[in-house]
C-alpha atoms as one frame of an Amber mdcrd trajectory, in Angstrom:
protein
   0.000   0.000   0.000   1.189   3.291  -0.973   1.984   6.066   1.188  -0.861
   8.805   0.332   0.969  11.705   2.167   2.885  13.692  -0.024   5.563  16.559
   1.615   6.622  19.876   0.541   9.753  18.850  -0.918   8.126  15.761  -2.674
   5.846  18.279  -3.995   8.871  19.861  -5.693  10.307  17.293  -6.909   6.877
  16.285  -9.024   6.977  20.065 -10.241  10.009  18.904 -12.194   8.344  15.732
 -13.366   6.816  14.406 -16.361   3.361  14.242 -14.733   3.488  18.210 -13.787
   2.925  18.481 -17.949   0.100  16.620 -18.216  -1.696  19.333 -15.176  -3.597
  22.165 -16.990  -3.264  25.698 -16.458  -4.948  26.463 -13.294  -3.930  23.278
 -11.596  -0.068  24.641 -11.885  -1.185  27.554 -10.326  -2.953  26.251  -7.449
   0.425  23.788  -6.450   2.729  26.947  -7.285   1.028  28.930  -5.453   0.591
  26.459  -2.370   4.942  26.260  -3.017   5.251  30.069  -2.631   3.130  30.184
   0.927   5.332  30.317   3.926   4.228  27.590   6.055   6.623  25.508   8.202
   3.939  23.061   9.795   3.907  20.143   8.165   0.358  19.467   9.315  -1.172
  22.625   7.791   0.983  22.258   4.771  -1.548  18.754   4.346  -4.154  20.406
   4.868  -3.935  22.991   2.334  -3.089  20.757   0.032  -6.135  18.231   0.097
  -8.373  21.460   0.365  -6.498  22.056  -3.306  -7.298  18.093  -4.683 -10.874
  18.548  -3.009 -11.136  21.646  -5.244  -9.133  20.758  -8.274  -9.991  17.780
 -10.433  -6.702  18.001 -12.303  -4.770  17.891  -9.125  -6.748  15.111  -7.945
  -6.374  12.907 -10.706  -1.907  13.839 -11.178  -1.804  13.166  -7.358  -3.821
   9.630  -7.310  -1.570   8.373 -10.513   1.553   9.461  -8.682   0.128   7.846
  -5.449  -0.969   4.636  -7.157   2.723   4.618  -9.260   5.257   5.828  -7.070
   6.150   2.668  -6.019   6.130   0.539  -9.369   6.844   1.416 -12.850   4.643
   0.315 -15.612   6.545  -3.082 -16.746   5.987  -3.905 -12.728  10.029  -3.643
 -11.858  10.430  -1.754  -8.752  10.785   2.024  -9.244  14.760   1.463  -6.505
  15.959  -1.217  -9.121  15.885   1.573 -11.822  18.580   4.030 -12.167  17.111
   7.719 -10.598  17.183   9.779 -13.881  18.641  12.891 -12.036  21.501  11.314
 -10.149  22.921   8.681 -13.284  23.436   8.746 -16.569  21.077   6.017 -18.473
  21.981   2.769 -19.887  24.208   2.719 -23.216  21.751   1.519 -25.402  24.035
   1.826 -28.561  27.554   1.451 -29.349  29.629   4.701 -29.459  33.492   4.878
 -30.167  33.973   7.772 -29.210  33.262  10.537 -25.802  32.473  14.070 -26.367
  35.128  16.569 -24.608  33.681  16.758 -20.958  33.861  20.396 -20.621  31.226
  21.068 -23.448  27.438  21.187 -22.958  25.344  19.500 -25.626  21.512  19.307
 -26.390  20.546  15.785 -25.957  17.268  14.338 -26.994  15.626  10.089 -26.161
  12.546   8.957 -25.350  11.495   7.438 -22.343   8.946   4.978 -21.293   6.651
   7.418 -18.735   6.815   5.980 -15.399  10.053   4.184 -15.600  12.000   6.875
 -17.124  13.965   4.020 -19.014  15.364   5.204 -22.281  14.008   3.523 -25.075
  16.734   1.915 -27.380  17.380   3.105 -30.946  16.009  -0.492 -32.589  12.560
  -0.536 -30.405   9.915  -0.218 -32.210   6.931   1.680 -31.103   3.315   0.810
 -30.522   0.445   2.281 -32.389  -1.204   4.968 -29.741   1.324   4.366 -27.041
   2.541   7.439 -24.483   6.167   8.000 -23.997   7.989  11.165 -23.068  10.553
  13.393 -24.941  13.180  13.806 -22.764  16.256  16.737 -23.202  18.678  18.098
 -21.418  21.688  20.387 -22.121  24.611  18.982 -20.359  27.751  16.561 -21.321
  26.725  14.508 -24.682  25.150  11.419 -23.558  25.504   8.196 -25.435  22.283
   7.362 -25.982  21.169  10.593 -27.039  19.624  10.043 -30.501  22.028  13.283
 -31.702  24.549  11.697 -30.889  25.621  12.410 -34.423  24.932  15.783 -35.497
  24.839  17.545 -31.743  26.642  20.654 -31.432  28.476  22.096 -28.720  27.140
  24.438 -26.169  30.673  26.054 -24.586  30.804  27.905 -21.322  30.844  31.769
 -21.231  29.030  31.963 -24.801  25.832  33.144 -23.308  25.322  36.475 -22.013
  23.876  35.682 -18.785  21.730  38.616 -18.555  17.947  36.835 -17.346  17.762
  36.116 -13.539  20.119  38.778 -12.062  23.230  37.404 -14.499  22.627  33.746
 -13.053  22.281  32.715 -16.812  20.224  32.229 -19.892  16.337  31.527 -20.186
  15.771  28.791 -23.138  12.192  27.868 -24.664  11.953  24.457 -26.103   8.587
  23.541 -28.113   7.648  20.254 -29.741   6.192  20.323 -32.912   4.303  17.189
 -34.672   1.768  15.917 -37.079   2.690  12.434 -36.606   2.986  12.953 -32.200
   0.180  13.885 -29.967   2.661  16.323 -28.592   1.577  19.586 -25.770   0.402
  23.055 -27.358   2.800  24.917 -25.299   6.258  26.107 -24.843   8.690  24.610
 -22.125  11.654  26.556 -20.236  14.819  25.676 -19.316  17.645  27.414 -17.417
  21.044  27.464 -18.262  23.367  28.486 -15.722  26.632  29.896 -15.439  28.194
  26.496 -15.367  27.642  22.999 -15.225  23.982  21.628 -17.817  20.726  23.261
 -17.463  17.414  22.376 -15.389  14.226  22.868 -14.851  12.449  24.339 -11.533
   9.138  25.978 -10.634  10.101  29.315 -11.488   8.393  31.765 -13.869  10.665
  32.057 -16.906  12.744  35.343 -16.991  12.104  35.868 -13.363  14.500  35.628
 -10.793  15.145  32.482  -9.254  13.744  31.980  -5.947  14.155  27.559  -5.868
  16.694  25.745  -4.509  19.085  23.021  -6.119  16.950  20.268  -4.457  14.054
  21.875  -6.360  15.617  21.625 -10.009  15.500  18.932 -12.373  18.005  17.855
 -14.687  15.355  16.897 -17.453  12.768  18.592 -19.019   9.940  15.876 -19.831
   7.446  16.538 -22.293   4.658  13.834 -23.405   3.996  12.498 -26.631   1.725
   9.331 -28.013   2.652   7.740 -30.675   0.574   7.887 -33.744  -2.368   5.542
 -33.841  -1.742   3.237 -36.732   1.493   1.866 -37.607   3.704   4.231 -39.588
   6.874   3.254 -41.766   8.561   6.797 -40.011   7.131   9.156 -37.767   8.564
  12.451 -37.011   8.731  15.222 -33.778  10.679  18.300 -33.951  11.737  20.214
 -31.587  13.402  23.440 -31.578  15.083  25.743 -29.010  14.932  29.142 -28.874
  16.448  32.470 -27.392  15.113  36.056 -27.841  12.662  34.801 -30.850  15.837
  33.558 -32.281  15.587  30.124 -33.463  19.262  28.324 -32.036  19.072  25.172
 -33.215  16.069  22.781 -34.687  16.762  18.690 -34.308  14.361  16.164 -35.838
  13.272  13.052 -34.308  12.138   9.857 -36.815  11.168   6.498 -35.431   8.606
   3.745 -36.971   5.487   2.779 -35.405   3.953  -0.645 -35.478   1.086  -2.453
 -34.059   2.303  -3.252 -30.362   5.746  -2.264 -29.379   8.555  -4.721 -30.031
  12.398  -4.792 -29.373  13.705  -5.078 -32.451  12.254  -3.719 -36.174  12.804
  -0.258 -35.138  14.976   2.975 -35.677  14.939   5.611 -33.335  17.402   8.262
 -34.959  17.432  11.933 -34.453  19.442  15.206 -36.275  19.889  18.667 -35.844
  18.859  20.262 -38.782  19.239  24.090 -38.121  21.598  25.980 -36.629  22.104
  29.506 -36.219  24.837  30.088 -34.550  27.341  27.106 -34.123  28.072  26.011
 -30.390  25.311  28.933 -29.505  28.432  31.304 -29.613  27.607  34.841 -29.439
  23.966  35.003 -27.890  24.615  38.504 -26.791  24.726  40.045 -30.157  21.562
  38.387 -30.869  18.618  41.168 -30.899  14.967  40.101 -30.170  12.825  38.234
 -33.116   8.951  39.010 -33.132   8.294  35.522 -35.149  10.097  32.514 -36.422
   9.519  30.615 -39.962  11.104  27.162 -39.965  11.484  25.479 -43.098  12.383
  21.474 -42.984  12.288  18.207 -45.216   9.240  16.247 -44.525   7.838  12.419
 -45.614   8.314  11.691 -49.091   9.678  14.842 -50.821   7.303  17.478 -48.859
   8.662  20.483 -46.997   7.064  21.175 -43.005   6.844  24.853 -42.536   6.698
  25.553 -39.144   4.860  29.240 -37.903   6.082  30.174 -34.256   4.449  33.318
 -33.320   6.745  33.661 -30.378   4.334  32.589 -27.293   3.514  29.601 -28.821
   2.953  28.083 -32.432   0.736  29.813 -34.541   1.096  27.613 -37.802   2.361
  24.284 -38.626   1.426  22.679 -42.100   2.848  20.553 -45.173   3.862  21.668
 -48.729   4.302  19.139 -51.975   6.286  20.036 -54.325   3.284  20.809 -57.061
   2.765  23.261 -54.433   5.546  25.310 -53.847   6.052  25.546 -57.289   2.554
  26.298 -58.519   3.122  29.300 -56.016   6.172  30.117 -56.610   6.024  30.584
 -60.380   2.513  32.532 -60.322   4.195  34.896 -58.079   7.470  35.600 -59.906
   5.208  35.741 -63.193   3.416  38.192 -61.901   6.260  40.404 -60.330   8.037
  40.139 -63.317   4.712  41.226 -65.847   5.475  44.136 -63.532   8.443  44.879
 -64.641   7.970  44.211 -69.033   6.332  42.193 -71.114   6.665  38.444 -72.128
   8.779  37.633 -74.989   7.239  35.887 -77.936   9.119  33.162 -79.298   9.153
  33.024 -83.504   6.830  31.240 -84.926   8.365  29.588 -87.667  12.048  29.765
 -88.590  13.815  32.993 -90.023  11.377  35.147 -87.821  12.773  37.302 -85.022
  10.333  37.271 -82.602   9.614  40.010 -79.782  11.697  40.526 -77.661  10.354
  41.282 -73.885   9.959  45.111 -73.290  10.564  47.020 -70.563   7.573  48.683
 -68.833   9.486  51.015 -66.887  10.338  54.785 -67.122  13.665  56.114 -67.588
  14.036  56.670 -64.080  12.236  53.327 -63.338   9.037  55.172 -62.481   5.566
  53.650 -62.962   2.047  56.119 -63.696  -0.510  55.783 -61.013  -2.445  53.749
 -62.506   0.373  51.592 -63.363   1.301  51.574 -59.541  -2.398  50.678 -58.620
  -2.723  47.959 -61.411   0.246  46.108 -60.198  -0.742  46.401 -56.167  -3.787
  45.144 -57.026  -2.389  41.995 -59.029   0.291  41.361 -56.378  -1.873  41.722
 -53.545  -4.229  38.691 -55.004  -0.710  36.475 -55.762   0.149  37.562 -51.548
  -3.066  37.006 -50.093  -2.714  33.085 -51.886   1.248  32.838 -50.480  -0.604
  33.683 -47.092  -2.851  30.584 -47.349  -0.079  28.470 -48.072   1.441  29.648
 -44.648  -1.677  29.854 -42.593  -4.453  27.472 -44.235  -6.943  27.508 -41.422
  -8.674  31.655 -40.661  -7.422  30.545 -36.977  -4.282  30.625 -37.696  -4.149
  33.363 -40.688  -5.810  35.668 -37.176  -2.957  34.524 -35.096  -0.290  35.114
 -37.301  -1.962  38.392 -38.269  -2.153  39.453 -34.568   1.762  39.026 -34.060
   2.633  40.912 -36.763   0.082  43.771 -37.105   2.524  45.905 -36.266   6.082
  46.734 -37.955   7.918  43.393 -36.847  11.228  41.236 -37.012  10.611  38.227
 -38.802  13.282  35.064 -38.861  13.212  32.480 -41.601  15.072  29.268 -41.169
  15.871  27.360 -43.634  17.040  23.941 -42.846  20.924  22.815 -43.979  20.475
  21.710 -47.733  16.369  22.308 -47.974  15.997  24.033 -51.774  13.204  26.295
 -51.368  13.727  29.862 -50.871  10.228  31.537 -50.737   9.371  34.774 -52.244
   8.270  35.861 -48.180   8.107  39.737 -49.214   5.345  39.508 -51.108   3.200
  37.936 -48.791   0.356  40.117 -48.020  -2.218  39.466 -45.225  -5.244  41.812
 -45.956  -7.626  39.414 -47.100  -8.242  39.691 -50.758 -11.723  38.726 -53.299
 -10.652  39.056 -56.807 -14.819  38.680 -57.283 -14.836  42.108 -55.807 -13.465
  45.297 -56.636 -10.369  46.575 -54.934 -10.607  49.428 -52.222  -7.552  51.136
 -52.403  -6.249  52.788 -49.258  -5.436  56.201 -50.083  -3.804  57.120 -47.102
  -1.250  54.365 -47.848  -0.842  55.083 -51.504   0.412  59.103 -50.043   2.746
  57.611 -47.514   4.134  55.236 -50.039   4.749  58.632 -52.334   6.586  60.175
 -49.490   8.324  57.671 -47.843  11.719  58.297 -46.927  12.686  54.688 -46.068
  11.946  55.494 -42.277   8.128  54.614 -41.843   6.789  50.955 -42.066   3.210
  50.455 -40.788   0.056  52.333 -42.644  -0.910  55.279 -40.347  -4.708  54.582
 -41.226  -4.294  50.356 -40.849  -7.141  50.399 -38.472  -9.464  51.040 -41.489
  -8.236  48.271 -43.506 -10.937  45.434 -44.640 -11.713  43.020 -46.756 -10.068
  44.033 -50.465  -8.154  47.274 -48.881  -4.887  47.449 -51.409  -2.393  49.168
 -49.324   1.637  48.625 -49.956   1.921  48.395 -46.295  -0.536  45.108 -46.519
   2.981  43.269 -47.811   5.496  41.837 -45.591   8.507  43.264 -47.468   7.029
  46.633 -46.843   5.631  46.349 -43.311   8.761  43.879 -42.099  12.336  43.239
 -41.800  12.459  39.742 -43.254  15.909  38.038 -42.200  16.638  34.743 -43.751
  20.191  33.877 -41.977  20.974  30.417 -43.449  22.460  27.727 -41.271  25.460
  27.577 -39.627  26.484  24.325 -38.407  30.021  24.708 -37.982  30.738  27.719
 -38.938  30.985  29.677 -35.881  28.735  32.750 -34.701  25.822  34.268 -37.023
  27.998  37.489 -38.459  26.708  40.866 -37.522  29.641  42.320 -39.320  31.073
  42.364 -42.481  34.530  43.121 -43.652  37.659  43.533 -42.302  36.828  46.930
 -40.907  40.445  48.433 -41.955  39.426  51.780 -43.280  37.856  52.334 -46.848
  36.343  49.140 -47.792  37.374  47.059 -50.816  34.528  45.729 -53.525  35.453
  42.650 -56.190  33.076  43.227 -58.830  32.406  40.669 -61.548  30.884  42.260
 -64.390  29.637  40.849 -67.795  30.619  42.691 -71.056  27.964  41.831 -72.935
  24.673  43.560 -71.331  22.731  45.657 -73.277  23.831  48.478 -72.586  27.746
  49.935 -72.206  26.456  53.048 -71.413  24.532  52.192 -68.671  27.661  49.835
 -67.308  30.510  52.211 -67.829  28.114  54.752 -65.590  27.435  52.421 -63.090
  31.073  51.802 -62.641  31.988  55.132 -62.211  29.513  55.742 -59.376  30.773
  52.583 -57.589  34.442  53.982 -57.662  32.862  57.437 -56.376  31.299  54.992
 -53.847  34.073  53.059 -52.644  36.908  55.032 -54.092  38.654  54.389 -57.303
  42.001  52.323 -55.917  39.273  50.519 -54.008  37.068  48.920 -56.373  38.591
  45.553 -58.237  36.784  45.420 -61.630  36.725  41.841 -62.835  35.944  41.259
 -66.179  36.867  37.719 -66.969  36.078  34.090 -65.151  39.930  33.726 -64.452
  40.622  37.420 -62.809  37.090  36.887 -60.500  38.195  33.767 -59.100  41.763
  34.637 -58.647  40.851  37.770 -57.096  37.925  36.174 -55.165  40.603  33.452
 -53.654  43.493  35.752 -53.594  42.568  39.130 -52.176  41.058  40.493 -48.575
  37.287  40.986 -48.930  35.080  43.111 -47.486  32.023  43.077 -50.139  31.454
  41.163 -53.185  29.708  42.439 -56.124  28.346  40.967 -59.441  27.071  42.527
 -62.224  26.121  40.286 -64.730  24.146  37.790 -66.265  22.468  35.123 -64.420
  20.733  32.507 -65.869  19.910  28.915 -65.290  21.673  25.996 -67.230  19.463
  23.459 -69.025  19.478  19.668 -68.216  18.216  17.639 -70.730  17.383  14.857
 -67.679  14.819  17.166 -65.945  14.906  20.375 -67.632  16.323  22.632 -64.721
  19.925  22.977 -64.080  22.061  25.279 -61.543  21.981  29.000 -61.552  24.975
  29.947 -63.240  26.703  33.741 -63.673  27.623  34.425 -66.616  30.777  37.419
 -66.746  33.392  38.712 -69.332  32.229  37.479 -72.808  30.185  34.898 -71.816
  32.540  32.814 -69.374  30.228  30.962 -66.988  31.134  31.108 -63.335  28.751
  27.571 -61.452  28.173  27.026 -57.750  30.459  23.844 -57.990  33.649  25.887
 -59.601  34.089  28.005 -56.586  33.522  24.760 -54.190  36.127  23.073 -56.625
  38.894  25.898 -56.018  38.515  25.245 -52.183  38.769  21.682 -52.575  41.708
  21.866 -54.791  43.473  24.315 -52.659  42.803  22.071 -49.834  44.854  19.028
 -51.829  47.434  21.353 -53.147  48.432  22.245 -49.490  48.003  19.149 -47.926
  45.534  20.679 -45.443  43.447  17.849 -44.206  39.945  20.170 -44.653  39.416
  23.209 -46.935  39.193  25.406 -43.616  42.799  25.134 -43.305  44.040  26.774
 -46.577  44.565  30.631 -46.638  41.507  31.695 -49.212  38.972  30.075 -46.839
  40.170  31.359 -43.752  40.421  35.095 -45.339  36.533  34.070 -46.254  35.611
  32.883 -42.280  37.960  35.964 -41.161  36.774  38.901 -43.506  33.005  37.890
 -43.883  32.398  39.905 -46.812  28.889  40.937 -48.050  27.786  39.278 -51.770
  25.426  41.079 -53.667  24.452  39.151 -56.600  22.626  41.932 -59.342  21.860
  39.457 -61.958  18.713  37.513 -63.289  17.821  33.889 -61.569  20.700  34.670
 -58.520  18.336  33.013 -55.895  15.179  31.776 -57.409  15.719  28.375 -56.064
  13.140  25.758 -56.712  13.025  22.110 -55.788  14.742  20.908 -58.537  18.062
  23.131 -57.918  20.481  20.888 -57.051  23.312  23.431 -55.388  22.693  27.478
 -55.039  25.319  30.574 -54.880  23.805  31.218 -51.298  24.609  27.978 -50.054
  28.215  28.187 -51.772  28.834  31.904 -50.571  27.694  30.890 -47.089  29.754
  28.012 -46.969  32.950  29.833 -47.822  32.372  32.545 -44.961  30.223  35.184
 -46.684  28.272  37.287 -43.714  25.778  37.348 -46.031  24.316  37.195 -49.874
  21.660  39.174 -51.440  19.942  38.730 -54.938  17.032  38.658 -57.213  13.786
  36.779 -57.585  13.243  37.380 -61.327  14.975  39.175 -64.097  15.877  42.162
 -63.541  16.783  45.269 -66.321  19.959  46.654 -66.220  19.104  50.581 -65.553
  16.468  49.223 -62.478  19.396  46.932 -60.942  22.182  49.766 -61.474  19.279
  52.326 -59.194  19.118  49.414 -56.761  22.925  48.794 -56.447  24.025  52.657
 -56.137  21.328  52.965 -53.425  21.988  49.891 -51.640  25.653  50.366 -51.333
  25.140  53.789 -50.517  22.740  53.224 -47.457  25.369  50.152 -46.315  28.469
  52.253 -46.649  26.915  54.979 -44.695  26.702  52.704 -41.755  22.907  51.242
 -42.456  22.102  47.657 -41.729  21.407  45.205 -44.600  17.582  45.013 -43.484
  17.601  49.350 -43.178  19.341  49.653 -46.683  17.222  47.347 -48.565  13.808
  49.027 -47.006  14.901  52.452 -48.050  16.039  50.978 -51.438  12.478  49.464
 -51.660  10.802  53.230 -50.172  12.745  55.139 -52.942  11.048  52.675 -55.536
   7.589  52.758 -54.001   7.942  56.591 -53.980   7.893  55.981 -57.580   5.103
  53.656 -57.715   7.512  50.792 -58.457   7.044  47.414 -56.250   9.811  45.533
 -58.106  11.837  46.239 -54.559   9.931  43.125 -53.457  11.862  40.917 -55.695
  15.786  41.772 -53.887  15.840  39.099 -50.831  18.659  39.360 -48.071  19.970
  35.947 -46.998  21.750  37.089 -43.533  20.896  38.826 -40.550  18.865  41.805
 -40.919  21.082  43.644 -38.369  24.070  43.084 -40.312  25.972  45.974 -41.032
  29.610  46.955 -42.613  32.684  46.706 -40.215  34.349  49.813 -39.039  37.619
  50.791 -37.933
């Protein structure tokens, strides 16, 4: 018979346990608050507690399971013969050759079986509608951690320590699954100073009032397993600082009938990082929302919404999907920009040629301008549905982001798709209905001067209101910082920060126009200064200079088009400079990989061009046609190359782009960046000046860094 009393500290203790998730709101409360009360008699301590399970079902019913349990675990073994999860390490449940270094702290990830606590091993397979729990830690890298793997190092003194009186850091950890029956909520952890991180009672970014015999070493969350049998199930779970997604790990197992010990594969991997080892959190500015972007089951991508209190958004995307959506919206921006070519129609016959619809100075009539919002604002409002299907969620994501905001996209390591996210626009659209057009945003937009963001009369928006401030790349700093496993701290800086900065350009000799190009030149030596700009103008000068000089910023004007493969009729983006010398993704990774032979290093970080890359962190801006449209059939990208090599960060083009509108948005970009700007302040005033003009096509430049990145100074 079990003991039914249950003590103060005991109390505690089940705070930090997995049945304190399954407790809803108020029942949390009710114990916490019970914790908090000064009251040293034991007796009256009982009797304030039963008056709680009297008046609490959910108590009642977490306190007679742990009653009824504490002694046994649910395979009958006695709860003493098990190992005490916060005292030892688990059983190895799989072979590992070697340790991780001691001194480094590690997310670790396993399930558990929910009373015992046992770690389930990596070839169980699960049962169909069975409950286990997710459990983590940050601490030394256990062995049977299932990322074991891919798990990345989380070093003393890289935090700030600025929550809880400079004790430490304040983590959220949420659990994300279609597969899972997994809690609607976000979890807290604590990092300290020194040693792993724990759980305790206290409110997150509070001060600590608990005690180390109050603290858990685990944080527990409960899943079921799906309720048929599944070939792979998956749970992710990411952690997050700020609104800054860290690091997102994926958990895959396979579900059968009844559980069994053999027939399955428990296997996890981290799939995002931002910042490698979690260096550098104090740099790290507040996020207002988080996109997460990640391979799903057969070929699909999970998009994952997290509105920063909790998820507002989690959904799948085929591929028919993405690029259904994808190529109505860069159609459209680009019939904003000039007409369609018409191919001949028999041989001998010219053609047309496309035409540009733009002014001299890239200008646009009104009506132009309120043709085109209208169009785009349809194509938006449809990107919106891909992120928010349900009008739940569409309200909840609207609600965070009403306002000017900070928005993070994450894509994971390797996933192709790079979504057009600036032209999503979230004032619901009819294209039955006529459009209202908000002419108190149209006058702003006129007069913009890069520094305002939200619509001063948003309040009176509606159904079919067209206002420019309707689309994120208007309203929002969109930051797409791609992943950086490995690679050391997410770069706020870029350059060497010696002075006058330096600018590689690589520049095609066979646009249209010289004019334009000779002109264009001369304003980026007036720019940067004439013994500072390094004008490439074949394949062999850009990649000598690129792998043989100091750089600060990167620039290519040129061609950029994508190569045809006869096997599936898309190819890789390519640059095309000089006289039509072609410049792929895989040459630059093949200079690094020949260096690295040449020298004998043992890894291409070792030889001098990379490490000027990883040291310098220079900014690429690539001003050519098809520079980042990726789709799923891209096989390799120049922002995954350039990112890889050490570049702070890479900016391009959705569509094709003329050559006097992507001189106008060079000049101004490079003028806002030199003049101390961030990347996410230079390319909204680049995109103001064009709206002043009733141009949109500022929309179709997309930033893959930090949005507080700026240029390096002395």
């Amino acid at each position: 018979m079990v003991n039914a009393a249950i003590g103060k500290e005991e109390l505690r203790r089940l705070c930090t346990s997995p049945l304190w998730d399954e407790l809803d709101q108020p029942s949390r409360e009710a114990l916490l608050a019970l914790l908090a009360e000064d009251i040293a008699d034991e007796q009256t301590f009982q009797v304030r507690l039963q008056e709680i399970r009297r008046n609490n079902a959910g108590v009642k019913r977490m306190l007679r399971k742990y009653l009824a349990e504490r002694g046994t675990n649910e395979r009958g073994v006695p709860v003493q013969a098990l190992p005490q999860p916060d005292t030892d390490e688990p059983p190895v449940t799989q072979d590992r050759s070697a340790a991780a270094p001691p001194d480094d702290r590690y997310l670790n990830l396993c399930l558990t079986w929910p009373i015992s606590q046992q770690v389930v091993a990596h070839d169980w397979l699960l049962g169909a509608g069975a409950r286990y729990h997710l459990r983590l830690d940050i601490g030394n890298l256990t062995q049977d951690s299932l990322l074991w793997e891919s798990a990345q190092p989380f070093p003393e003194d890289a935090l700030p320590h600025v929550d809880s009186g400079a004790q430490g850091d304040w983590l959220q950890i949420n659990a994300l699954s279609e597969d899972f029956l997994v809690p609607d909520r976000r979890h807290a952890m604590f990092l300290p100073l020194d040693g792993g991180a724990y759980v305790c009672p206290c409110p997150p970014g509070g001060r600590h009032v608990c005690r180390s015999e109050h603290r858990g070493k685990y944080l527990w969350i409960p899943v079921t397993a799906p309720a048929g049998p599944r070939s792979e199930a998956s749970l992710r779970v990411t952690v997050s600082y700020r609104g800054n997604l860290l690091q997102s790990a994926t958990v895959l197992a396979r579900v059968g009938e009844r559980e069994e010990p053999t027939g399955g594969s428990l296997r996890g991997e981290v799939d995002f990082t931002l910042i490698s080892g979690f260096l550098g959190l104090d740099t790290l500015p507040s996020r207002d929302a988080a996109i997460r972007v990640s391979r799903g089951f057969d070929g699909a991508l999970v998009v994952d919404v997290d509105g920063g209190d909790r998820p507002v958004s989690t959904f799948w995307l085929t591929e028919a999907q993405i690029e259904g959506a994808l190529s109505r919206a860069r159609a459209v921006l680009t019939d904003v920009h000039a007409t369609r070519a018409v191919p001949p129609e028999k041989p001998g016959d010219q053609g047309i040629p496309p035409r540009d619809r733009l002014g001299a100075d890239n200008a646009k009539s009104d009506a132009e301008f309120r043709d085109d919002l209208w169009r785009l604002a349809a194509v938006g409002w449809d990107l919106l549905h891909l992120l928010a299907p349900v009008p739940a969620q569409r309200a909840a994501l609207r609600d965070r982001l009403r306002e000017p905001a900070t928005v993070q996209i994450c894509r994971q390591q390797g996933q192709p798709l790079m979504f057009p996210w600036a032209l999503v626009y979230d004032i619901p659209v009819d294209t039955g209905d006529s459009p209202a057009f908000c002419e108190a945003g149209l006058e702003q937009a006129r007069h913009d001067d890069g520094t305002g963001r939200a619509c001063r009369d948003s309040a009176r928006h509606t159904r079919n209101t067209v206002c420019p401030y309707g689309f994120w790349g208007f309203r929002h700093a969109i930051e797409q910082p791609t992943s950086r496993k490995d690679r050391g701290t997410l770069p706020l800086r870029a350059g060497r920060g010696l002075g006058k900065p330096h600018v590689t350009v690589g520049r095609a000799l066979t646009l249209p126009r010289a004019d334009l190009a000779e002109r264009h030149m001369t304003s980026l030596r007036e720019q940067f200064g004439a013994d500072n700009v390094r004008d490439c103008d074949s394949r062999t000068t850009l990649l000598d200079e690129l792998f043989g000089a100091d750089q600060d910023c990167v620039y290519f004007y040129c061609h950029g088009r994508r190569e045809k493969d006869a096997a599936d009729r898309t190819g890789a983006t390519v640059l095309e400079v000089g006289h039509g010398q072609l410049v792929k993704p895989a040459d630059i990774s093949a200079r690094m990989t020949e260096a690295a032979g040449v020298t004998g290093a043992r890894d291409v970080t070792e030889t001098k061009g990379w490490r000027d890359w990883e040291e310098n962190a220079p900014l690429v801006f690539l001003n050519g046609c098809h520079t980042t449209d990726d789709n799923p059939g891209t096989w390799l990208s120049f922002v995954d190359v350039f990112s890889n090599l050490g570049a702070s960060g890479i900016i391009g083009t959705e569509i094709p782009v003329g050559q006097n509108f992507a001189s106008e948005v060079a000049q101004s970009f490079w003028r806002h960046f030199l003049e101390g700007l961030t990347v996410g302040e230079s390319l909204h005033r680049v995109r103001a000046q064009l709206l002043g003009k009733g141009n949109l096509l500022g929309l179709a430049y997309t930033a893959y860094c930090c949005a507080d990145l700026r240029l390096s100074r002395p």
